[in-house]
N, C-alpha and C positions, 0 to 999 in steps of 0.2 A: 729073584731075591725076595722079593714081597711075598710071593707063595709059602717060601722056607718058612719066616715068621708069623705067619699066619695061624692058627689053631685051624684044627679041620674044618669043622663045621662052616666056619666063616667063606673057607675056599671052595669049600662044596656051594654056596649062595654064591660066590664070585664068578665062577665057575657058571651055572647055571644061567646068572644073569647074562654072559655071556654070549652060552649057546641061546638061551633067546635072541640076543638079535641078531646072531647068524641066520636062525632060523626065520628070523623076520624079514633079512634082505634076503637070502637066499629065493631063487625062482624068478626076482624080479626081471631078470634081463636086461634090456637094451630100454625100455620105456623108459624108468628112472636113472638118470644120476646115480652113479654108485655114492653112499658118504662113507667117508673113512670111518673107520672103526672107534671107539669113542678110547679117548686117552687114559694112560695110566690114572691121573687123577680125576676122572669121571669114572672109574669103574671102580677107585677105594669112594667116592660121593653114591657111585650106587647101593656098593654093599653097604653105607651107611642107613639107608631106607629099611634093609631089614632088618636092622637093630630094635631089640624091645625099649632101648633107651628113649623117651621122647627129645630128651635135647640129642641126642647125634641123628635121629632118623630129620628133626631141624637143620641141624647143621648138612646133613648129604643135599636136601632141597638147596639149602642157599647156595654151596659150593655147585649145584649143576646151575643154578639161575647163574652165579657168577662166570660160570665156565661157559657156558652158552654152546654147548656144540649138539647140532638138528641130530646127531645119531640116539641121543639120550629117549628125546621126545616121544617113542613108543613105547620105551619104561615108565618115564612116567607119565603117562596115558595110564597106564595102568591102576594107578593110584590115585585116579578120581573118583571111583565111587568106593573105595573103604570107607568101613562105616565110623573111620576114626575123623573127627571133624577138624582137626588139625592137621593130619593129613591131607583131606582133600585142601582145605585151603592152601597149602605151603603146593601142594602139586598143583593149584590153578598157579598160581605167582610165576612158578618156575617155567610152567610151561606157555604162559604169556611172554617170559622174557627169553626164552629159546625161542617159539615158533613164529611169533611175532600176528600180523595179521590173520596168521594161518587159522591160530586158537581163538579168533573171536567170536564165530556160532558159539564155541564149545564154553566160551567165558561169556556172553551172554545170555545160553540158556542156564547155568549154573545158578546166575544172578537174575534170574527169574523164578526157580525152580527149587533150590536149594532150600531147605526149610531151618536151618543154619546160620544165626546171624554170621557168623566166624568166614565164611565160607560166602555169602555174597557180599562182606565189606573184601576179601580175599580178590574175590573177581572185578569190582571196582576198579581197584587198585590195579590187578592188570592188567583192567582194560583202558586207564588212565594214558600213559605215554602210545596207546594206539587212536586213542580217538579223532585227530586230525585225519587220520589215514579211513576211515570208514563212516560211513554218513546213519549206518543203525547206533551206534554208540552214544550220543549225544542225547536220543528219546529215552535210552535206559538210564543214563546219569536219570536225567528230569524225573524219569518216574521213579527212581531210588529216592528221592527228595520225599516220595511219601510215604514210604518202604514200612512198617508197622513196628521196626526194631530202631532205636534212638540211635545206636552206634551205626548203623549202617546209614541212618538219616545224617547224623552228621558228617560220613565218609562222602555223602553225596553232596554236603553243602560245600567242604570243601575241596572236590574236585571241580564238581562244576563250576562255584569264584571264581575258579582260575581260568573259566574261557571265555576267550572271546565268542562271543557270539549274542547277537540279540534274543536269541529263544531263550538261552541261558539267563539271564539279565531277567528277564522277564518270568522264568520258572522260582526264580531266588525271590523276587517280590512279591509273589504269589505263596512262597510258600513261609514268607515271614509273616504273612498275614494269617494264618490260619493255627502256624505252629504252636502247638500248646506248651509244650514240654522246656521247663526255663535252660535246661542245657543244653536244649540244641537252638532256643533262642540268643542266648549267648556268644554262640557258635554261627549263627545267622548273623548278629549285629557285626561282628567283624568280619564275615567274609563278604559283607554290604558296603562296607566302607571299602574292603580291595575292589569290589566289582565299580563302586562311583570313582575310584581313579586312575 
């Protein structure tokens, strides 16, 4: 029924996305888990990614981060290195909140490597709700604290506020002592009073 309304082109991309990732599980055998095939509504969130539109090829990212299902994740794998900067960013997000532990090399070389402020405050962020669970996350918050881009310094001040932990406590008073820039000092004196209580 969704094909009938469709205009070609769009079904010819639906379609394609598709047979990728037949073509993607296909071969694998008995090693992996099969995953079911991604649902009607992850496959109108993917054909949204080839839209020229930038807010629907947004809106397909949030609706697969909100849909969450692992068959998506080689799609968008794909769309981390376009050279569109909004792009990759919304594909690090999505694919932090799909693959969960899985994407944390891939979201912390990003958030070392990305030349992008857009794109490693992007990675932060995804890599925020995983940091309890891996012990390399916690030196990358720290060293985002000195990160050369003001936005991405204050995405670091206030994640890391928010943990417990002594290194952290300790990163935040060191870096309120050096911090020049009055907005992300601003931004330091209140997540200094979360972290004293």
């Amino acid at each position: 029924m969704i094909l009938r309304t469709m205009e070609p082109r769009r079904v010819g991309i639906l379609l394609s996305v598709v047979g990728l990732f037949l073509v993607a599980t296909a071969g694998r055998g008995e090693e992996l888990p099969s995953r079911p095939p991604p649902s009607p509504k992850a496959l109108e969130a993917m054909r949204l990614l080839e839209s020229s539109d930038p807010y629907e090829r947004q809106l397909g990212f949030l609706r697969l981060e909100a849909l969450r299902e692992p068959s998506t994740v080689e799609v968008i794998t794909r769309y981390l290195d376009r050279p569109e900067i909004e792009v990759r960013a919304y594909s690090l997000r999505a694919l932090a909140a799909i693959d969960g532990v899985a994407a944390v090399p891939v979201l912390l070389d990003r958030l070392r490597t990305d030349r992008q402020p857009q794109v490693r405050r992007a990675a932060i962020l995804g890599l925020e709700p995983l940091q309890p669970n891996h012990p390399d996350i916690l030196p990358a918050f720290i060293k985002a604290l000195r990160d050369r881009s003001t936005e991405v310094r204050i995405t670091a001040v206030d994640v890391v506020s928010r943990i417990k932990d002594p290194r952290a406590r300790e990163a935040m008073l060191l870096r309120q002592k050096r911090e020049r820039r009055r907005d992300v000092q601003r931004v330091l004196k209140l997540a200094m009073q979360r972290v004293k209580s």
